[in-house]
C-alpha positions in Angstrom: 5.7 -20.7 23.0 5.1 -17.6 20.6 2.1 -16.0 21.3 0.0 -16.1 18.1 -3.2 -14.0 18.8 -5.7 -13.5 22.0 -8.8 -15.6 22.2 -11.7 -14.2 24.8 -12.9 -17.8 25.5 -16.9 -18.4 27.7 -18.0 -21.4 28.8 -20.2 -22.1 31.8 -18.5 -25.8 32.3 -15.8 -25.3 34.5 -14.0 -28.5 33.3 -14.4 -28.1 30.0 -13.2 -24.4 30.0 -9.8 -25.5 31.7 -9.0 -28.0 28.9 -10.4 -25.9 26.2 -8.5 -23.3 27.6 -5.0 -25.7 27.7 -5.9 -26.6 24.1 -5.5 -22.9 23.1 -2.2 -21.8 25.0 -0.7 -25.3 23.8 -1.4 -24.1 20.1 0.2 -21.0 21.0 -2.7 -18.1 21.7 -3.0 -16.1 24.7 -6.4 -17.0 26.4 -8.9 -15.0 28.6 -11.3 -17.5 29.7 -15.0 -16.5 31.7 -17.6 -18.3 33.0 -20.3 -15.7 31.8 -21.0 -13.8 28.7 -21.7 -11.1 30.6 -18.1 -10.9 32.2 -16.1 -11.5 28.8 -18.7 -8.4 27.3 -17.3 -6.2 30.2 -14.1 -5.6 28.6 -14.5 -6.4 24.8 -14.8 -3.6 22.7 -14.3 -2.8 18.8 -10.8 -2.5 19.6 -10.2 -6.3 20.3 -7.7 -7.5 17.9 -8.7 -11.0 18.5 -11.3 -14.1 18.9 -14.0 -14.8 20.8 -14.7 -19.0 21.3 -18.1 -19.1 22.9 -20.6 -22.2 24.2 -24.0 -21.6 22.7 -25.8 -23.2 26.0 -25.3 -20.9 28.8 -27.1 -19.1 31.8 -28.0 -15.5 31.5 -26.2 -14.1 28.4 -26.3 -17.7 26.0 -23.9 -17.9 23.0 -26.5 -16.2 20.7 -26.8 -13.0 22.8 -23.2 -12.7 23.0 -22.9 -13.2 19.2 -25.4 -10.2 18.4 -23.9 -7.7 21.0 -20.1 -8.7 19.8 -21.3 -7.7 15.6 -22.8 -4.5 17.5 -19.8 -4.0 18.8 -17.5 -4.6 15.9 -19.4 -7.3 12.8 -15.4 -8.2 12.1 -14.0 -9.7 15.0 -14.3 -13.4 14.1 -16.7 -15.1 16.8 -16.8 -19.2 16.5 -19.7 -20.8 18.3 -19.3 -24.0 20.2 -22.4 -26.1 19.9 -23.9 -29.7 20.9 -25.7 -31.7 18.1 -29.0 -30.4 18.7 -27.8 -26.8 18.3 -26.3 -27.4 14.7 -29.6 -25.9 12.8 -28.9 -22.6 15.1 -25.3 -22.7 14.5 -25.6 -22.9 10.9 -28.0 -20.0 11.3 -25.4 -17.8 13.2 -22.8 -18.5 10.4 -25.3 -16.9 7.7 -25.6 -14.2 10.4 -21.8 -13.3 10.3 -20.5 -16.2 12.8 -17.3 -16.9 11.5 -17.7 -21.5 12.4 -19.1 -23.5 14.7 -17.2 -26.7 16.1 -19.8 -29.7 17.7 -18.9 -31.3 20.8 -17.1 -33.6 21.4 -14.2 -31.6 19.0 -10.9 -32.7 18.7 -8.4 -30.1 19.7 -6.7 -29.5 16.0 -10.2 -28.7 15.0 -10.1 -26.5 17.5 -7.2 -24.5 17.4 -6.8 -24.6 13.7 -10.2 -22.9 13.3 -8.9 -20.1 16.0 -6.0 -20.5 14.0 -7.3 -19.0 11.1 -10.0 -16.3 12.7 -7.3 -14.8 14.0 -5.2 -14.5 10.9 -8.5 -12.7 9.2 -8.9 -10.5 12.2 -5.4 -9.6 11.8 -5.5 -9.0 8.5 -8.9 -6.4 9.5 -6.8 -4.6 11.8 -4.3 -3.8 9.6 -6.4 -3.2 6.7 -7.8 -0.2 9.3 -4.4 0.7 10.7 -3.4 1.5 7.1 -6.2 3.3 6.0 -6.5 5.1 8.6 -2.7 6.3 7.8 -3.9 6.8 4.3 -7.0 9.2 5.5 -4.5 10.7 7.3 -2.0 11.4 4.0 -5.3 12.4 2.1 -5.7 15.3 4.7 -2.0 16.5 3.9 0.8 14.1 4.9 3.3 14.5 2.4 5.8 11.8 1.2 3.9 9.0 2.8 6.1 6.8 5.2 7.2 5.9 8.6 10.2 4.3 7.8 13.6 5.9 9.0 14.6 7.0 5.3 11.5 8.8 4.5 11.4 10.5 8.1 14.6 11.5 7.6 14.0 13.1 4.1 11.2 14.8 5.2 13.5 16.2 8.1 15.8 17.4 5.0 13.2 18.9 3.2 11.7 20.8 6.1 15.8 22.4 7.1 16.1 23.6 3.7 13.0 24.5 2.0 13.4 28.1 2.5 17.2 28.4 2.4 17.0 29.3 -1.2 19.6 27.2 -2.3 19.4 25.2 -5.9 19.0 21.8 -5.0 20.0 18.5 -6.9 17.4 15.2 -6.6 18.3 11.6 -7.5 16.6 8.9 -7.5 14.8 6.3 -9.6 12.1 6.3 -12.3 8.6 6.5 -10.3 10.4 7.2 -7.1 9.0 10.5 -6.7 11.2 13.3 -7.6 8.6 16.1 -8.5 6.5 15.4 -5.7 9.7 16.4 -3.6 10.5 19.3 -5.6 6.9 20.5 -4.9 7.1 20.3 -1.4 10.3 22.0 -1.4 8.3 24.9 -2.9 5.6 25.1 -0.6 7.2 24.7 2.4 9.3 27.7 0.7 9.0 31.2 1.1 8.2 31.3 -2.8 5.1 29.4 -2.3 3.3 32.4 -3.5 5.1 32.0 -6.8 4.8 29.3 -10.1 5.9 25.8 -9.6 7.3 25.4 -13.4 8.3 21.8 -14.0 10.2 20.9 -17.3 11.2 17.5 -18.4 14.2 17.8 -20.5 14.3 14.3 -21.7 10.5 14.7 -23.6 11.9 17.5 -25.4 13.5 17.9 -29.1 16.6 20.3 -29.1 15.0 22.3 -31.5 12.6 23.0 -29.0 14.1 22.9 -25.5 15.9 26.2 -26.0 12.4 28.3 -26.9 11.0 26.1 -24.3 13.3 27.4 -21.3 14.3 31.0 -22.6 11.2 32.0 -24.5 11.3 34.3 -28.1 10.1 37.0 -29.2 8.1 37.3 -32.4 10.1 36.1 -35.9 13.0 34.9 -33.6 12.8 31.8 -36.3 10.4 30.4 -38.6 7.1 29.5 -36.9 7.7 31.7 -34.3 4.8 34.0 -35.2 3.9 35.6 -31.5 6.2 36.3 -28.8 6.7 33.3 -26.0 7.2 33.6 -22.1 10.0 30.9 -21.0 9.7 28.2 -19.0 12.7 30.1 -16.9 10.9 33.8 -16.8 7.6 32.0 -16.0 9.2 30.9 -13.1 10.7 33.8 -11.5 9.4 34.4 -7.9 9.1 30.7 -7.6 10.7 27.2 -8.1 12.0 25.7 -11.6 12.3 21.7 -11.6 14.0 20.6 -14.5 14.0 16.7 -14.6 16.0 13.9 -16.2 18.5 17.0 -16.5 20.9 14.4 -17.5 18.9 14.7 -20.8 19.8 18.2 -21.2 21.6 19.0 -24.9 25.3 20.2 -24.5 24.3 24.0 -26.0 21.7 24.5 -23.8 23.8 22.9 -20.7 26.1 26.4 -21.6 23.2 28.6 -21.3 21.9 26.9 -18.2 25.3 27.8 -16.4 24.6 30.9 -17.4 21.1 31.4 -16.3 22.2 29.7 -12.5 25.4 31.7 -12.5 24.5 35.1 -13.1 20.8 35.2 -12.4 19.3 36.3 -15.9 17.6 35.1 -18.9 18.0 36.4 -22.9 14.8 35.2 -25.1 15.6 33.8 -28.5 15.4 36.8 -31.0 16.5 39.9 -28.5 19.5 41.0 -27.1 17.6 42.1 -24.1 18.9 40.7 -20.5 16.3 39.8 -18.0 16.8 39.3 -14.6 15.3 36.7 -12.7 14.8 35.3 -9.2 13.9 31.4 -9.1 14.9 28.3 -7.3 16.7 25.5 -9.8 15.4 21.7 -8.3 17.0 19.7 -10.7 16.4 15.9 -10.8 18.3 13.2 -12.3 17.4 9.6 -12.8 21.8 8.8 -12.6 24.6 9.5 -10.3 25.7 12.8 -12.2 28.9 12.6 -9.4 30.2 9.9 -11.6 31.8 10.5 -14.8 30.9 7.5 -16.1 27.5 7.4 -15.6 27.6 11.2 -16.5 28.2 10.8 -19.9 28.1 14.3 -21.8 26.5 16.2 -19.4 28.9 19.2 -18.0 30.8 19.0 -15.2 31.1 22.6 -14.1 27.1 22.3 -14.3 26.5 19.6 -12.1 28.9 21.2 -9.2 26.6 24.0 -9.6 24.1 22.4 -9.3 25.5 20.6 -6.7 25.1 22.8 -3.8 22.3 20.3 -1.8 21.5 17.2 -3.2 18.4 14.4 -2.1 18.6 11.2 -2.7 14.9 9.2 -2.5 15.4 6.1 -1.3 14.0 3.2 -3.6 10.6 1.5 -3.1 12.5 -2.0 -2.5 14.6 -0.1 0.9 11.4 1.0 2.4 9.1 -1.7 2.0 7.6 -1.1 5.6 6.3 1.7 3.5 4.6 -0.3 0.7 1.4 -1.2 2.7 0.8 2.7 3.4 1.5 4.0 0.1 -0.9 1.0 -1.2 -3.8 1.9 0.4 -3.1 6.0 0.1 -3.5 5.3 -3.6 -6.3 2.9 -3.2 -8.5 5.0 -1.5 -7.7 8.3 -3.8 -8.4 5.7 -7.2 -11.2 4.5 -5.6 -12.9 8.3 -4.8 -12.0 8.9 -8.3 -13.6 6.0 -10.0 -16.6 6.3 -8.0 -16.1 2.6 -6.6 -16.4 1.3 -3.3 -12.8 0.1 -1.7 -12.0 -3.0 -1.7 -11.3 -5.5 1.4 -7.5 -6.7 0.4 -7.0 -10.1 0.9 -4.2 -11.5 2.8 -2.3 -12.5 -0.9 -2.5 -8.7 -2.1 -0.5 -7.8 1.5 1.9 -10.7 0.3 1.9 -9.5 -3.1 3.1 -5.9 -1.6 5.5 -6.9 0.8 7.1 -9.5 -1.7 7.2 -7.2 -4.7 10.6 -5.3 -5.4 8.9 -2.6 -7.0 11.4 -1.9 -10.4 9.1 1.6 -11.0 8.8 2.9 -7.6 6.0 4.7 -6.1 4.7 5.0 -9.8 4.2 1.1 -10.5 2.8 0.7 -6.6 0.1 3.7 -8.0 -1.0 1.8 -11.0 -1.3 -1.2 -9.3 -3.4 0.2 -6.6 -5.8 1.6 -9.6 -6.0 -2.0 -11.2 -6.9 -3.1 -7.8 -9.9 -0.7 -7.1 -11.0 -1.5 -11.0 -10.9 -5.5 -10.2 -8.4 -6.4 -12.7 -5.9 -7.7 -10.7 -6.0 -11.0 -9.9 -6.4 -11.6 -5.8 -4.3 -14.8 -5.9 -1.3 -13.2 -7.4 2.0 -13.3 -6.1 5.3 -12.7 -6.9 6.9 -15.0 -9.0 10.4 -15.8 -6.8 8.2 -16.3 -4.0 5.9 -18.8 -5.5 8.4 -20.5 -7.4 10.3 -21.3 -4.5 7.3 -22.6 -2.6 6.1 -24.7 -5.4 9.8 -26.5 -5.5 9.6 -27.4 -2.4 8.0 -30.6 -1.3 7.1 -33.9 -3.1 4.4 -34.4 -6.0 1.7 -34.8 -4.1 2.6 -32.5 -1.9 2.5 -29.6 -4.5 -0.4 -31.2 -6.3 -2.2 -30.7 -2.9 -1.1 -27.3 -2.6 -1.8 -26.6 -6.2 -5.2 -27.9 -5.9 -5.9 -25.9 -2.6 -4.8 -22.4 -4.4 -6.9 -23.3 -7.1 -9.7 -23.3 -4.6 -8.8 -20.5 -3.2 -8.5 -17.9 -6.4 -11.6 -19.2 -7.4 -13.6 -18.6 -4.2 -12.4 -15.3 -4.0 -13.1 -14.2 -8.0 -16.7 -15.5 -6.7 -16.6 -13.3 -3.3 -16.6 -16.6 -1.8 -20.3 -17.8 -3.2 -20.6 -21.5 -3.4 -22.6 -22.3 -6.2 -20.8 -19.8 -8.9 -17.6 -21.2 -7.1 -18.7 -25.0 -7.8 -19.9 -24.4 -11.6 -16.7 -23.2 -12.1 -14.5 -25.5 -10.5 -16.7 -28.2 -12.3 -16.8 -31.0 -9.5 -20.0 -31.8 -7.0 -21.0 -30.5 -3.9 -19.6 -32.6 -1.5 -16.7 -32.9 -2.8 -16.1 -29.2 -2.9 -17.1 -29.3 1.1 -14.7 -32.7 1.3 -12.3 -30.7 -0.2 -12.6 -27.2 1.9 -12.4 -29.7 4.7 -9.5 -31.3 4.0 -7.0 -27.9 3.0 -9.1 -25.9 5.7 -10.4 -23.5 4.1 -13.3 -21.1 5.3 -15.2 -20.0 2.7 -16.5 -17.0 4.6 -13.2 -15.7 4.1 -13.8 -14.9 0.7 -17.3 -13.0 1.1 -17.3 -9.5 0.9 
């Protein structure tokens, strides 16, 4: 049997802990069982990645007690109360207190396990939600290019060798995959980090402008030129140039680029005057520039060289152990700037993320971690290949159920999980809103914040 979680289980009944405890390791969940509260408190701390299944009735340390010093000890870690009928008012009590259920005895064991079943899932989800900020505090304090997948350890690993060989460098990758963010680290972990990191999109540009743009003018050089002008090129000598979407680059300016990477010098628009220059070329292309075909009109004797190193940045969609990570790296930096609290991210966001192939990169993961922190995306989103494959699958009633039970859920959790603002907009009664939880097991404590 797979081991789906840890339960910490108390009971003072001897019998009744044996079977409980057979219930749970049946279901799958590895169980520490104790006849005390105070001998399941001697090793539970904040760090407990599981549940804790207590009796409320006990000698010395009851249910209650253990229930107050486990939300001292961590308020997450899911604790469910098992109570006799006369305990129900307390119980109920508890679960306004932060218990996460309470099952009455005699229980049967789905209740049981099924309940344990879906603490655990929650205080899963809690733990990673930490692990990954914690990752993401840890990026905020300067961890560049986020990740701890092989392909981003490995480009780091790249970066680091040849940062301060001096040599030009070629990057390709996709839109939004991050191309100036490495061409930044390549100049500060450079010995030109003392210098200007000039960046220049070529594809933004007009022709009639790139030219002026990159090698400057002087005064008169053509009409509207009324003050001499400092090149991108010039203004970056003593540090890094990064000239992106170079594929974009006109075919006359392509010639004086050679130039400029060939020989080291710059000639402003309007002068005859050479000026040397010392700068690192990161160029960045959004194609293969190795293949004529996706070349196109951009100069071959250019791209070899440019050629000397290039860095390819693996796409979001080949990393996605990295998605999570980069989520809430952006999360927490949107939410600082909007002056909002963070979020807790439900388990369909972390479905939404992994899921998701990411078509714009690191960019579209960034936007939608804004959207998050603002509150307009919509918690019960997911992608659409994976929900239209579930929602095939199955017979009518079967996806009317399921249907019905998402509908639940979204609504519970655009309410933080509130029952009455839930029920006035789900439009039925009371009881059958309970019936309902009930029958698709669904803990509406799940959805408070």
């Amino acid at each position: 049997m797979m081991d789906t979680g840890s339960v910490i289980l108390i009971d003072d009944d001897s019998e009744l802990l044996r079977a409980t405890r057979q219930t749970l390791e049946l279901a799958g969940f590895s169980v520490s069982a104790f006849a005390t509260a105070a001998e399941a408190l001697a090793g539970l701390n904040a760090n407990f990645s599981g549940v804790v299944v207590s009796d409320i009735r006990m000698p010395g340390v009851d249910g209650l007690q253990l229930f107050d010093r486990v939300l001292q000890l961590d308020p997450d870690i899911p604790v469910i109360l098992v109570t006799g009928h006369g305990d129900i008012a307390v119980a109920v009590k508890a679960i306004k207190d932060g218990a996460y259920d309470f099952i009455t005895k005699p229980f049967a064991a789905d209740r049981l396990a099924q309940s344990v079943a879906r603490a655990a899932e929650k205080r899963r989800l809690v733990m990673e939600n930490r692990a990954l900020r914690e990752g993401a505090e840890q990026a905020q304090d300067g961890l560049p290019l986020i990740g701890q997948t092989p392909a981003m350890e490995r480009l780091r690993r790249t970066l680091r060798q040849i940062a301060d060989t001096d040599v030009d460098v070629l990057v390709t990758g996709e839109t939004g995959s991050g191309k100036e963010v490495v061409a930044s680290l390549l100049h500060r972990w450079s010995r030109r980090a003392g210098g200007n990191f000039v960046a220049l999109n070529c594809g933004t540009l007009p022709d009639t402008v790139i030219e002026s743009e990159l090698f400057g003018h002087e005064a008169g050089a053509f009409t509207g030129a009324q003050k001499k002008r400092i090149g991108r090129i010039e203004h970056s000598s003593g540090g890094t140039l990064f000239l992106d979407e170079i594929e974009s680059m006109p075919a006359s300016t392509q010639v004086q680029m050679l130039r400029v990477l060939e020989m080291r010098e710059v000639t402003p628009l309007g002068t005859n005057e050479i000026r040397p220059v010392d700068l690192r070329v990161v160029a960045a292309a959004k194609v293969d520039l190795g293949d004529p075909n996706q070349r196109g009109a951009f100069r071959e004797d250019l791209y070899y060289r440019l050629n000397v190193v290039t860095i390819s940045i693996p796409p979001l969609r080949e990393r996605r152990d990295d998605v999570a990570l980069l989520f809430f790296y952006f999360a927490e930096r949107a939410a600082a700037r909007f002056r909002r609290q963070m979020p807790a991210v439900p388990a369909s966001v972390h479905r939404y993320l992994s899921q998701h192939d990411w078509p714009g990169n690191v960019r579209e993961l960034a936007h939608f971690a804004e959207r998050f922190v603002l509150g307009l995306e919509e918690v019960g989103q997911v992608p659409p290949s994976a929900s239209a494959e579930s929602d095939a699958a199955g017979s009518l009633p079967e996806r009317l159920e399921r249907y019905e039970a998402d509908v639940i859920r979204e609504t519970l959790g655009r309410n933080d999980g509130d029952v009455r603002r839930t029920i006035e907009a789900l439009g039925i009664p009371r009881k059958t809103f309970y019936d309902k939880l009930q029958r698709h097991g669904i803990v509406r404590s799940d959805f408070s914040r």
